[in-house]
C-alpha positions in Angstrom: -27.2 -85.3 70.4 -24.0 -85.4 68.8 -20.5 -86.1 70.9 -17.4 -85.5 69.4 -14.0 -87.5 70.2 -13.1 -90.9 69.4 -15.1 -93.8 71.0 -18.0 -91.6 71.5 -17.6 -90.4 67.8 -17.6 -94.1 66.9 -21.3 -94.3 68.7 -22.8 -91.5 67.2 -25.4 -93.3 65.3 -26.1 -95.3 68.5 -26.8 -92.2 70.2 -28.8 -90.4 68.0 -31.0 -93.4 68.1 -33.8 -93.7 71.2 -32.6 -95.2 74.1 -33.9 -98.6 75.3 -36.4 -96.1 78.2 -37.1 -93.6 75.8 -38.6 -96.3 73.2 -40.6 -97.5 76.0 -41.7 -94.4 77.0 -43.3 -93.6 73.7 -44.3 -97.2 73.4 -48.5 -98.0 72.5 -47.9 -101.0 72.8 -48.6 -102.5 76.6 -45.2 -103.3 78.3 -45.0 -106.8 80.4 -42.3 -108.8 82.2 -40.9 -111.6 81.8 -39.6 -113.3 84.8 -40.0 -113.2 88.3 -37.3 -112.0 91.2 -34.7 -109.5 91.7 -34.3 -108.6 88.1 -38.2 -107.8 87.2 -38.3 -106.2 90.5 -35.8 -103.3 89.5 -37.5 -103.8 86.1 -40.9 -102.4 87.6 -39.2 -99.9 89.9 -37.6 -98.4 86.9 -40.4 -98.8 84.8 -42.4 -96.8 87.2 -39.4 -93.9 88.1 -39.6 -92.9 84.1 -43.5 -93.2 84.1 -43.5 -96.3 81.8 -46.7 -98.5 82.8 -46.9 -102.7 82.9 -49.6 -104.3 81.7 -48.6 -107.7 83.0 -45.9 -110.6 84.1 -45.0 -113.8 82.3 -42.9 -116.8 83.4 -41.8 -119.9 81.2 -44.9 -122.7 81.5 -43.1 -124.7 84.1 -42.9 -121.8 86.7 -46.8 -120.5 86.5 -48.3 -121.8 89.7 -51.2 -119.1 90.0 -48.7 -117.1 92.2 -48.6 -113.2 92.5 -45.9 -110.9 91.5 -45.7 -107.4 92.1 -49.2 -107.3 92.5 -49.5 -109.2 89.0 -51.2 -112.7 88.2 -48.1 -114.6 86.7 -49.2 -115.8 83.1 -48.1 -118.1 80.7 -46.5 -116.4 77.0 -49.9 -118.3 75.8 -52.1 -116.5 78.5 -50.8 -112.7 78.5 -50.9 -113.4 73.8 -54.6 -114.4 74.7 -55.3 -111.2 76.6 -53.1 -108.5 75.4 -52.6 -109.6 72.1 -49.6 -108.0 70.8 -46.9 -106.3 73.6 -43.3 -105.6 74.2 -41.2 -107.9 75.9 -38.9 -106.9 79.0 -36.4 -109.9 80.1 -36.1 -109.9 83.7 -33.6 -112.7 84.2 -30.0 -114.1 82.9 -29.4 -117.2 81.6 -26.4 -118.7 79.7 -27.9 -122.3 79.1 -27.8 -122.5 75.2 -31.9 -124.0 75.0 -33.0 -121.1 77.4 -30.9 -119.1 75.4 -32.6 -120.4 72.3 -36.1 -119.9 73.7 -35.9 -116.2 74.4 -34.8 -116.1 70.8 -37.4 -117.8 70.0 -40.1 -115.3 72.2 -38.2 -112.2 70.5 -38.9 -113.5 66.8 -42.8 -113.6 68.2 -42.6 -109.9 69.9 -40.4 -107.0 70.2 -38.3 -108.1 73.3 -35.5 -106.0 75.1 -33.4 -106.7 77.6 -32.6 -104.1 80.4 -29.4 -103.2 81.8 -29.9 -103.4 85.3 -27.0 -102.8 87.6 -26.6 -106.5 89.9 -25.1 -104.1 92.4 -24.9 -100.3 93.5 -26.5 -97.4 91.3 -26.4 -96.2 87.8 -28.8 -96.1 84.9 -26.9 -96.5 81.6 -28.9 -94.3 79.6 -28.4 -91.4 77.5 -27.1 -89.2 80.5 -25.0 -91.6 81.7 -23.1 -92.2 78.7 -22.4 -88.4 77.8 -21.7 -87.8 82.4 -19.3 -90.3 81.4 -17.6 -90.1 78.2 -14.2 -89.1 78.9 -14.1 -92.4 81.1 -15.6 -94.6 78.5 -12.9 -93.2 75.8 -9.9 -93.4 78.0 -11.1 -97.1 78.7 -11.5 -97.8 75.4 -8.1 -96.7 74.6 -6.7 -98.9 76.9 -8.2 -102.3 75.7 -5.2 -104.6 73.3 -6.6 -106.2 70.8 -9.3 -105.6 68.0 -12.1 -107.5 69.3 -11.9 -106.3 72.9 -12.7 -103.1 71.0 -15.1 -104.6 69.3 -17.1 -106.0 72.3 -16.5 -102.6 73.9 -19.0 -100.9 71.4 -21.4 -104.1 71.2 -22.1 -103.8 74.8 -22.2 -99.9 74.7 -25.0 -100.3 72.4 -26.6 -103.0 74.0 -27.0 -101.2 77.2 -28.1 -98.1 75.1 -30.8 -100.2 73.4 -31.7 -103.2 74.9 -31.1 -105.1 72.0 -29.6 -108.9 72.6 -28.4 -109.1 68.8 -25.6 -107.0 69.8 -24.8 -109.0 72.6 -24.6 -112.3 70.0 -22.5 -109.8 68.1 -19.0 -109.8 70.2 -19.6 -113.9 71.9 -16.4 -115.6 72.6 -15.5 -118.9 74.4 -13.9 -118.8 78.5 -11.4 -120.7 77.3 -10.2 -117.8 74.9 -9.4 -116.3 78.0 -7.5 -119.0 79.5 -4.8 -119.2 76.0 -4.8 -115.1 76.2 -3.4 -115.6 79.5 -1.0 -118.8 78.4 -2.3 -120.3 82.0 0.1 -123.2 82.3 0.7 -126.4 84.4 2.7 -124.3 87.1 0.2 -122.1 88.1 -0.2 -120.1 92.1 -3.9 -119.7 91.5 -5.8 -117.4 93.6 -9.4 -117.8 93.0 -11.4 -114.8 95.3 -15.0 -115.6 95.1 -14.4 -119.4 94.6 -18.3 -120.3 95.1 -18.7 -123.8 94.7 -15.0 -124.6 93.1 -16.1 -124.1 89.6 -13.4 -122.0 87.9 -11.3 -124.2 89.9 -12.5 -127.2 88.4 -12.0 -125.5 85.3 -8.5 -124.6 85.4 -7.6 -128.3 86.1 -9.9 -129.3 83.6 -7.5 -126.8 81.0 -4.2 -127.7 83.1 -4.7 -131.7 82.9 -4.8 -131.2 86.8 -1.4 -129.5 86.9 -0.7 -126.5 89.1 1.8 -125.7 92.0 -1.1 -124.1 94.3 -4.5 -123.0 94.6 -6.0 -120.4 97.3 -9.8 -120.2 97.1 -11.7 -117.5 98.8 -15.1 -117.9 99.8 -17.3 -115.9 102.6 -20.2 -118.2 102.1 -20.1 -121.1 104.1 -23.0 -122.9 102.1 -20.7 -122.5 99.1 -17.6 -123.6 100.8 -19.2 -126.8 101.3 -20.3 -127.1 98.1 -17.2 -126.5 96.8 -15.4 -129.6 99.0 -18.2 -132.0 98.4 -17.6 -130.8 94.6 -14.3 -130.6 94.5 -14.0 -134.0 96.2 -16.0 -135.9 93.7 -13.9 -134.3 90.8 -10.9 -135.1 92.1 -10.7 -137.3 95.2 -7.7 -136.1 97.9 -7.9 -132.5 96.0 -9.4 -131.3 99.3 -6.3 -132.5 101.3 -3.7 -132.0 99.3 -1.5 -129.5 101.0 -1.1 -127.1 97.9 -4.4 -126.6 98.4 -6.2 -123.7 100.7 -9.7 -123.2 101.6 -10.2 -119.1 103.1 -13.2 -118.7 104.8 -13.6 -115.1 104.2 -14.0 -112.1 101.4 -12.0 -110.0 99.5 -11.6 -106.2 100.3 -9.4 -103.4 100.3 -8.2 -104.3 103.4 -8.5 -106.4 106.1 -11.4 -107.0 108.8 -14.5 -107.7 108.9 -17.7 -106.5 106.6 -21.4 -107.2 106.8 -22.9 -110.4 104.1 -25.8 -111.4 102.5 -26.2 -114.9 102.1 -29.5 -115.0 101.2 -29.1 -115.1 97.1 -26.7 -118.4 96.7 -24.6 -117.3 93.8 -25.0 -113.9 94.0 -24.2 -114.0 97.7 -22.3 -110.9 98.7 -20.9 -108.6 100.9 -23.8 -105.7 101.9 -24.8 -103.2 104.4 -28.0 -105.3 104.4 -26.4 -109.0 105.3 -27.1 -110.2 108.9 -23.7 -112.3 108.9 -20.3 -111.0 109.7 -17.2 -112.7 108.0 -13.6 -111.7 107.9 -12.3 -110.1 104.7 -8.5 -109.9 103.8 -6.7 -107.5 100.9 -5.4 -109.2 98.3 -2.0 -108.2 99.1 -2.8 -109.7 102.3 -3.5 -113.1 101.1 -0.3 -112.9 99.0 2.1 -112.0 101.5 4.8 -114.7 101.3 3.4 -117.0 98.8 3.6 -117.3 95.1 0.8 -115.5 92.9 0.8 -116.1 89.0 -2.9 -116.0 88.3 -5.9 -114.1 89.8 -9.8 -114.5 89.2 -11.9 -111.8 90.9 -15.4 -112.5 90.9 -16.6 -110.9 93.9 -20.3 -109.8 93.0 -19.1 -105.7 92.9 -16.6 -105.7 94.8 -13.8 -106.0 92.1 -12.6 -102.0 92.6 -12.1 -102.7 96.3 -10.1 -105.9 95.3 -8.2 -104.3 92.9 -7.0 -101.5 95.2 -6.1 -103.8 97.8 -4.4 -105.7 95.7 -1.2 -102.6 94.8 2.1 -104.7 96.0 1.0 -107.7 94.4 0.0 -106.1 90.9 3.1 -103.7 91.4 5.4 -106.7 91.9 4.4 -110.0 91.5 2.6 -108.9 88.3 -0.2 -112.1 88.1 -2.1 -112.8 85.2 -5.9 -111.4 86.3 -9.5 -112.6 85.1 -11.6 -110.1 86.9 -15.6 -109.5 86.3 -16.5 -106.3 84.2 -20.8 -106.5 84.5 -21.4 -106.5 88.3 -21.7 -102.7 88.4 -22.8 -99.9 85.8 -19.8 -98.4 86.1 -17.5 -101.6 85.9 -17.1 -101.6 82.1 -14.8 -98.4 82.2 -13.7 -98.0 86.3 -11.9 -101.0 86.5 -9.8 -100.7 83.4 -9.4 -97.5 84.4 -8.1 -98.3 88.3 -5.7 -101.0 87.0 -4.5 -98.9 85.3 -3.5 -96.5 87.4 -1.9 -99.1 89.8 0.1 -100.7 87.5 0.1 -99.6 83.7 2.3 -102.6 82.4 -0.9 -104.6 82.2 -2.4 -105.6 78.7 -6.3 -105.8 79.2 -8.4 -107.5 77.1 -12.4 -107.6 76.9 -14.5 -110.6 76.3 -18.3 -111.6 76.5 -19.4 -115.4 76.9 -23.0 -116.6 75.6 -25.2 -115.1 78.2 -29.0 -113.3 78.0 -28.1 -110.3 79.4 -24.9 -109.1 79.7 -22.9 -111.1 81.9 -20.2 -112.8 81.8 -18.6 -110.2 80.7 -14.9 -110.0 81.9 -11.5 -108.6 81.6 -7.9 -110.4 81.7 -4.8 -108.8 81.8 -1.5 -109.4 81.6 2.2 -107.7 81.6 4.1 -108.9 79.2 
């Protein structure tokens, strides 16, 4: 099927290609799994929806026990090669530990290995439909990005979630601190850091600051998390934890202030949902700015960057921070988010970059008025 228009246009060889599910669905070859959890779980479902069978479910040696997975004997790569011979790979997990890393490149020179694009939160497919029900999103998104390889990771990820294929994720890799010098974060900074976890991008900003800044604000509904983040914090730099530029929120990030259900059951990817049994307090950004200084603002809020964005109008509209904000937490992230920034405050340069990461992770947005 041929699209016309610009981005689109650029993609048309990508599209007249099969799709990651179509491939699969015409596979002979038997389909298996690799990894066990949350990812192989919407693996299967989807598998199953589009009438794709599974032949099995692998693990790396160390994690074979004999246990069960959806209704599965976990095997080693050795065991299911013994039995099945010759198979397609699905990867069912994310990993951005270079020998891991390494590994599954290593399993995908042996077999023909995809990895899905599974949405970590909400609905959404990215599949053939999706990309044409969505094309006058994707190129208005597209048109907003600033520099040449934002553009360029733009279409690398389009095609990876069309095919599955990690080469084009290796394609469009760049360092996190690439982000840092696009944004000229300096020794002076108001850091706001929503969806703090256990202090790690704050460590990092001192770690690219010398340990110069005039404030930091981290947010954190998890309360786990927030004592990681002390005990952390407080063993890479002693006092940091009492120093009164510092500030600890126990709470999320919404659009606006009160309280919202959370689920944290899943440790990093602890978040707020329907499903959670705990009730925390959540606060607008513009609500944690009132009165203070903002300069720079991470968002990493597992999917809940468009309702931090929108709650977030006075200080975009005024204060104008510097923003690192996640782009892979939702199907639709890639282009909505771009897109709602936009429309709040349309001074902001936006940028696109991908750090080393099986699948697409990592993959964020910082933005800038100049």
């Amino acid at each position: 099927m041929s699209v016309s228009g610009g981005f689109l246009e650029k993609m048309d060889d990508i599209l007249q290609e099969k799709t990651l599910w179509e491939r699969l669905q015409s596979e002979s070859c038997p389909v298996v799994l690799y990894g066990m959890g949350n990812g192989a779980e919407k693996a299967f479902a989807e598998c199953k929806r589009r009438g794709i069978a599974v032949s099995g479910v692998f693990a790396s040696d160390g994690f074979v026990r004999g246990q069960t997975f959806l209704g599965f004997r976990v095997e080693t790569l050795a065991q299911v090669e013994a039995r099945l011979g010759d198979f397609v790979i699905l990867l069912c997990f994310g990993s951005f530990l270079p020998d891991v890393m390494a590994h599954i490149d290593g399993v995908s020179r042996r077999h023909t290995l995809y990895a899905p694009d599974l949405p970590l939160f909400g609905g959404g497919i990215w599949d053939r439909e999706y990309a044409i029900a969505h094309a006058g999103e994707l190129e208005e998104a597209y048109s907003l990005l600033a520099d040449e390889l934002s553009r360029k990771v733009f279409v690398h990820l389009f095609a990876y979630r069309m095919t599955g294929k990690l080469a084009h994720l290796s394609a469009c890799e760049s360092e996190r601190e690439e982000m840092y010098r696009l944004l000229k974060v300096g020794e002076d900074e108001s850091f706001f850091d929503l969806g703090a976890y256990d202090g790690d991008t704050v460590r990092e900003l001192l770690a690219y600051t010398g340990g110069k800044f005039r404030s930091v604000t981290a947010v954190e509904p998890d309360p786990k998390n927030r004592r990681k983040l002390v005990q952390k914090m407080e063993t890479f730099a002693p006092g940091f934890c009492d120093d009164p530029r510092f500030t600890l929120v126990e709470g999320g990030v919404s659009s606006s202030d009160g309280e919202e259900w959370f689920d944290n059951a899943a440790g990093r990817n602890s978040s707020l949902s329907e499903n959670g049994k705990l009730k925390v307090p959540v606060y607008s950004v513009d609500s944690l700015t009132c009165g203070k200084r903002c300069t720079l603002i991470k968002m990493d809020v597992e999917g809940a960057e468009a309702g931090a964005l929108s709650g977030a109008e006075q200080t975009l509209r005024l204060m104008r921070p510097k923003l690192l904000f996640s782009a892979y937490h939702r199907t639709e992230d890639i282009f909505a988010l771009p897109l709602l920034l936009h429309r709040i405050e349309p001074g902001y340069r936006i940028c696109l970059r991908h750090q080393p990461y099986y699948p697409a992770w990592e993959v964020n947005f910082c933005a800038w008025c100049e």
